[in-house]
C-alpha positions as CSV (number, residue, x, y, z in Angstrom):
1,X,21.7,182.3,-145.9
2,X,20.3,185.8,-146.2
3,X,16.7,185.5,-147.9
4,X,15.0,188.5,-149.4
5,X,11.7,188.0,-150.1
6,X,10.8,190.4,-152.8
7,X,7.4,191.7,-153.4
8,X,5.1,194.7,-154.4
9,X,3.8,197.5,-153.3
10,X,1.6,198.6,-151.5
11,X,0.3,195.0,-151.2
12,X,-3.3,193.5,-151.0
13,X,-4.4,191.3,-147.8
14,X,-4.0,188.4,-149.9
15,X,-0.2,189.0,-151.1
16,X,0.7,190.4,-147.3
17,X,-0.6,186.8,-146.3
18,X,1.7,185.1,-148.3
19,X,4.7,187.2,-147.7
20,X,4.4,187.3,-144.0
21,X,3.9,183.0,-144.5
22,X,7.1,182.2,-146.8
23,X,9.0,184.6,-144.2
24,X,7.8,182.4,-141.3
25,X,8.4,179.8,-143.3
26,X,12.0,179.9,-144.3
27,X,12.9,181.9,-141.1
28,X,14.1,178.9,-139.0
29,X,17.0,178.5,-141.2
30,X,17.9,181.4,-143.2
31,X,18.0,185.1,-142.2
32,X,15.2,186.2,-144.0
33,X,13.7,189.6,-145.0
34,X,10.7,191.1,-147.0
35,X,12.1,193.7,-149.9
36,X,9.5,195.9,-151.3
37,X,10.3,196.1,-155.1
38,X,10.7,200.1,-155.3
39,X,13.7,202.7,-155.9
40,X,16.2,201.3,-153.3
41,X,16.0,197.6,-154.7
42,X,18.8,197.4,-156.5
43,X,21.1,198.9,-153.6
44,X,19.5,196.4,-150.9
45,X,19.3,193.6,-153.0
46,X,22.6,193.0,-154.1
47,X,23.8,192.2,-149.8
48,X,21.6,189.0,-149.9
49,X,22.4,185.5,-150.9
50,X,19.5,184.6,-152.9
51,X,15.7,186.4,-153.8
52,X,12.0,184.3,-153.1
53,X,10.7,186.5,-156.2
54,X,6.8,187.2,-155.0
55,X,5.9,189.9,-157.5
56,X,3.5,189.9,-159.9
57,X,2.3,191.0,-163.6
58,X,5.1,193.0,-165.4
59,X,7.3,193.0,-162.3
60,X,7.6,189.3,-162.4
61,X,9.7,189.6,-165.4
62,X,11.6,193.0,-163.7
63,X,12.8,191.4,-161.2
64,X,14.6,188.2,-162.6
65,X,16.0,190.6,-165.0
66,X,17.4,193.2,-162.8
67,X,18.4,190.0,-160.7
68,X,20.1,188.5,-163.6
69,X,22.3,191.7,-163.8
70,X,23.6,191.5,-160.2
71,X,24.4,187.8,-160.3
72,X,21.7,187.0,-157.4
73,X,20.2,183.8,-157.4
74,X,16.3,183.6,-157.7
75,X,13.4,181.7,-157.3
76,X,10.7,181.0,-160.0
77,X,11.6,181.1,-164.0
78,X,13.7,183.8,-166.0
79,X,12.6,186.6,-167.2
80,X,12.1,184.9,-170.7
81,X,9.5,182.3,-168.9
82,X,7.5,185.1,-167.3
83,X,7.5,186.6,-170.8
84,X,6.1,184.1,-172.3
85,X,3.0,183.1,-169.5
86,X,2.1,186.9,-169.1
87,X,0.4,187.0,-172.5
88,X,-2.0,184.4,-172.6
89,X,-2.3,184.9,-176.5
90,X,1.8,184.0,-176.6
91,X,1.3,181.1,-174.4
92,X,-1.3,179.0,-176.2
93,X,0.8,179.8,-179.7
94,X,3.8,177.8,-178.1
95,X,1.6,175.4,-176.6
96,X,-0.1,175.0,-179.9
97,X,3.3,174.8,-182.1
98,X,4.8,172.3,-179.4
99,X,0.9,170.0,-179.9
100,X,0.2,170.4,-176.1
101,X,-3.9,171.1,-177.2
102,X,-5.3,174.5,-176.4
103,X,-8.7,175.7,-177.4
104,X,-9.3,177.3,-180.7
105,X,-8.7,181.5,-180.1
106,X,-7.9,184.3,-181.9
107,X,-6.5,187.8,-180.5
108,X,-8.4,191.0,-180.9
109,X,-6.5,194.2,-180.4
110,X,-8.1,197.3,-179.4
111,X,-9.9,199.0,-182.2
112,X,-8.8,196.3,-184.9
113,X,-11.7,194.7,-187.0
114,X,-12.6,191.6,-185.2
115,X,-13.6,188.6,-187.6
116,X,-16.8,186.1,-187.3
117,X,-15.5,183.1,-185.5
118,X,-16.8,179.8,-185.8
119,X,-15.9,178.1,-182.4
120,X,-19.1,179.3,-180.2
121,X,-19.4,179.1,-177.6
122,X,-16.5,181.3,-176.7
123,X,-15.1,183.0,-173.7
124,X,-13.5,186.4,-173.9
125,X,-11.0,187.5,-171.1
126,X,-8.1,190.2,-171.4
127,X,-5.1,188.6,-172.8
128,X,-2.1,190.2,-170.1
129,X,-4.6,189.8,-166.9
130,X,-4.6,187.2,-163.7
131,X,-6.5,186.2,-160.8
132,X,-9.6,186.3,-162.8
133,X,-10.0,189.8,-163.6
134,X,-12.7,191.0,-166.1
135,X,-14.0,187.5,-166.1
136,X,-17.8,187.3,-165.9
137,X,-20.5,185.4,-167.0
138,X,-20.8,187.6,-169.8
139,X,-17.7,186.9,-170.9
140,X,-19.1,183.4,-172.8
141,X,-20.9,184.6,-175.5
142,X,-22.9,182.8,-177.9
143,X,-23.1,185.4,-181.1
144,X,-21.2,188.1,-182.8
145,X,-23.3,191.1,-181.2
146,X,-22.4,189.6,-177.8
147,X,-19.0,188.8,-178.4
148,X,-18.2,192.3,-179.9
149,X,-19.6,193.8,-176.7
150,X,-17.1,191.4,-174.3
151,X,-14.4,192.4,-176.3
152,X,-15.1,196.2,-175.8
153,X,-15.5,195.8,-172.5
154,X,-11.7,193.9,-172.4
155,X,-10.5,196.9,-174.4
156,X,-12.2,199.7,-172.6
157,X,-11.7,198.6,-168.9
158,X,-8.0,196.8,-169.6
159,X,-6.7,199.0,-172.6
160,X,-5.3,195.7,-174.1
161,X,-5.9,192.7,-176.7
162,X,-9.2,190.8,-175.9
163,X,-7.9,186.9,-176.3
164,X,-10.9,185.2,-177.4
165,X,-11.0,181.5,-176.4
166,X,-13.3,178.7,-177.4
167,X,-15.0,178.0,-174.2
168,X,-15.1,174.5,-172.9
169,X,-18.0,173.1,-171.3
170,X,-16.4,170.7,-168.9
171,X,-14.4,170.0,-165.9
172,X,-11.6,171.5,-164.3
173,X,-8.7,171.0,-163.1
174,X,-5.1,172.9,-162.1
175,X,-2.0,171.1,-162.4
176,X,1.2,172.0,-160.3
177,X,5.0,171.5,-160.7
178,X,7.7,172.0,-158.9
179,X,11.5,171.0,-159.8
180,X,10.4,169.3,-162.5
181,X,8.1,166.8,-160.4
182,X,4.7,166.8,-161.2
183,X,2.2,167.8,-158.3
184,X,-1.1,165.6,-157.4
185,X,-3.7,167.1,-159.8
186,X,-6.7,169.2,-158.4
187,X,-10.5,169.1,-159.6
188,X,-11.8,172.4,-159.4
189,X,-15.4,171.1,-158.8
190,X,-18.2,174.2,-159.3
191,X,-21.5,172.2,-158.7
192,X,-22.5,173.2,-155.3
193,X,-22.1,177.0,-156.1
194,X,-25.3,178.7,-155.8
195,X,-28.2,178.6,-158.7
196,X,-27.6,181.3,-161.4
197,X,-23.6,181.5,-160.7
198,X,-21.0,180.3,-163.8
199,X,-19.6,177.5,-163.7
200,X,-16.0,178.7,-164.3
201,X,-13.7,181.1,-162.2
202,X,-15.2,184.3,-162.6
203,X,-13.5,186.9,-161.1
204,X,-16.8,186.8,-158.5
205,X,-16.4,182.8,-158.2
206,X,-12.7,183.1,-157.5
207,X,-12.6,185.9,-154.8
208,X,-16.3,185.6,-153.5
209,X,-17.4,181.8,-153.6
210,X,-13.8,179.8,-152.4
211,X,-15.7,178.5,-149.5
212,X,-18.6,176.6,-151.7
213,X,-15.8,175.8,-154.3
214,X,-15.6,172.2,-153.8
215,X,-11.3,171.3,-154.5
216,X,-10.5,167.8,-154.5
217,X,-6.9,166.8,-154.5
218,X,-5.8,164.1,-156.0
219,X,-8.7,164.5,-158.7
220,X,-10.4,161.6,-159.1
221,X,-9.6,160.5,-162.8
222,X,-8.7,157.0,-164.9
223,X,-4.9,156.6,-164.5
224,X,-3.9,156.7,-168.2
225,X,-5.7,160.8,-168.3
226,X,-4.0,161.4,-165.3
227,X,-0.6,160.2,-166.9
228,X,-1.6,161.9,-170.1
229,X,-2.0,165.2,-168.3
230,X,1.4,164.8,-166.5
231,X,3.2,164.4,-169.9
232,X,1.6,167.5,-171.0
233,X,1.8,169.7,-168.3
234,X,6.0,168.8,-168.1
235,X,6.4,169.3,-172.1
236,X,4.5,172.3,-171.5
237,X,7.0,173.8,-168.8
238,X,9.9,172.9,-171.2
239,X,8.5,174.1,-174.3
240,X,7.6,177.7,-172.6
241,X,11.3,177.8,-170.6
242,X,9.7,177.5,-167.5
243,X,12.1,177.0,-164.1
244,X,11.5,176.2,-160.6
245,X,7.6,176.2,-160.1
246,X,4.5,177.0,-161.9
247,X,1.0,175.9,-162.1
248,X,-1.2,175.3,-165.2
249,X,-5.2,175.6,-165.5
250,X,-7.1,172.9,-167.7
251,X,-10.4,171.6,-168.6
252,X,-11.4,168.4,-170.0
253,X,-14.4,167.5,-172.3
254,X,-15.2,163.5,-172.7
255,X,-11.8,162.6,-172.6
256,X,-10.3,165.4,-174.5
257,X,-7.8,167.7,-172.8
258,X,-7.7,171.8,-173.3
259,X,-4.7,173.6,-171.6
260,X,-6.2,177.2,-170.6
261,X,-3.7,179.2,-169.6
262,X,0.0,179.1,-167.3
263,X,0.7,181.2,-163.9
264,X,4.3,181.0,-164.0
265,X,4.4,182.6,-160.5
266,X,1.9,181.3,-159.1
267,X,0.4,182.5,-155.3
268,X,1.9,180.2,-152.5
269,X,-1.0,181.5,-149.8
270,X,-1.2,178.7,-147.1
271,X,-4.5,176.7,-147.5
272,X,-6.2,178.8,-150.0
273,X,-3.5,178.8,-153.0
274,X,-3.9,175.6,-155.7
275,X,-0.1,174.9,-155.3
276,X,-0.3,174.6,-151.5
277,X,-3.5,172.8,-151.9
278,X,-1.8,170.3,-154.2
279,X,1.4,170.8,-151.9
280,X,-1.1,169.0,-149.2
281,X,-2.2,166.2,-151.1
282,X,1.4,164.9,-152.0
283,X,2.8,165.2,-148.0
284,X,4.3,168.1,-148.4
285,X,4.1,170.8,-145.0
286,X,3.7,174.6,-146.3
287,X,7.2,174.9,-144.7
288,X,8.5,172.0,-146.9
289,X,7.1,173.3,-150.4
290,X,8.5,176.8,-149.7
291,X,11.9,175.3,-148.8
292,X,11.8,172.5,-151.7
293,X,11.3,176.1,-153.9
294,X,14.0,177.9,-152.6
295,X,16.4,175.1,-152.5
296,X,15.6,174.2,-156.0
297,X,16.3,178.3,-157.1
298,X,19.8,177.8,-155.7
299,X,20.9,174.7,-158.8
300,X,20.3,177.1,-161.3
């Protein structure tokens, strides 16, 4: 088959990476090509069999939907599933109305009167953003006068809502699916980051500390939470129309589970990405996840 593997530009070292590894990847069996996402897209598109989407943020839902339009199969959700994960404020509603539990939150939009809340600790963090960005440590805040100043800082440097989340003081863990099967879950394990760092994914943990990030796959966990997560994590994917693959962040305090937020496209970087970690842990080769992927695009 003729594989286009659609992505961004200009792309960062960590997006090339993966590009250049689902190419290699598929390129034993398929005629594949990287397809930058720009004016000529629609004219080169339309000549291939089927599309590994790899963009990201707004162009995650672009693509499907211009892909939609030409009748070229895809891989990852609709554009109605990317919808509903970009804004992390839409994504815990549906998780909340469908009783998957989320932490208490409420949106603040830019220049709106922001209530008192009564869930602090709490953790503020733009509501359309990924990969961490504008989280810091003082994003948990412990008072109004704080809080108020996190928010600004969500509105000034992202020029969007401020999602302001109850933070939870406990451990974490990302949870993975593919075609409906439920990847091996993975502890996120902060406690041998150095002194004086959060323990949470900053964006300064997440880009800066990976290396003294412990990540252990399968998590160690009683069966019956593991189970329980898995039943969650799969109601999740069906309640917010989600296709293909995606990967969902949690924590867990005692023995209560919090759903944080869902990457619906989540990064498929070899070795470093949570889905290939968790990818590992079940058996599967990096070759054998981005296949399973791409072979799974082509039922719908």
């Amino acid at each position: 088959m003729k594989v286009a593997v659609v992505h961004d530009i200009p792309l960062d070292e960590e997006r090339k990476e993966m590009i250049d590894a689902v190419v290699r990847a598929l390129k034993s069996s398929h005629q594949v090509d990287p397809l930058p996402f720009d004016e000529s897209f629609m004219l080169k598109v339309k000549h291939y069999d089927v599309v590994f989407n790899l963009s990201s943020s707004a162009k995650q839902v672009h693509v499907p939907a211009l892909l939609e339009l030409l009748n070229v199969p895809y891989t990852g959700s609709d554009p109605l599933g990317h919808a509903l994960c970009i804004d992390k404020s839409v994504t815990k509603t549906i998780l909340k109305h469908h009783g998957i539990p989320t932490p208490q939150f409420i949106t603040a939009k830019p220049n709106e009167k922001v209530p008192e809340i009564d869930f602090y600790p709490a953790i503020v963090k733009p509501s359309r953003e990924g990969s961490a960005k504008g989280l810091s440590r003082d994003s948990v805040v412990h008072d109004y006068d704080s809080l108020m100043r996190a928010v600004k800082r969500v509105w000034n440097e992202f020029s969007q809502p401020a999602l302001i989340d109850e933070f939870i003081d406990g451990r974490e863990f990302s949870v993975g699916i593919v075609d409906n099967n439920v990847l091996p879950i993975l502890e996120i394990d902060f406690s041998s980051l150095p002194e004086g760092l959060e323990r949470f994914y900053s964006y300064r943990v997440k880009h800066n500390y990976s290396e003294q990030t412990r990540y252990v796959c399968p998590a160690q966990i009683p069966h019956d939470l593991e189970n329980k997560i898995k039943r969650y994590a799969l109601s999740a994917f069906k309640a917010l129309n989600l296709r293909n693959y995606a990967r969902m962040d949690l924590r867990i305090r005692g023995k209560e589970i919090f759903f944080l937020e869902v990457n619906s496209l989540p990064l498929l970087v070899p070795e470093y990405s949570d889905i290939t970690k968790m990818a590992k842990a079940a058996n599967w080769s990096y070759e054998e996840l981005v296949t399973k992927i791409l072979n799974t695009a082509l039922k719908f």
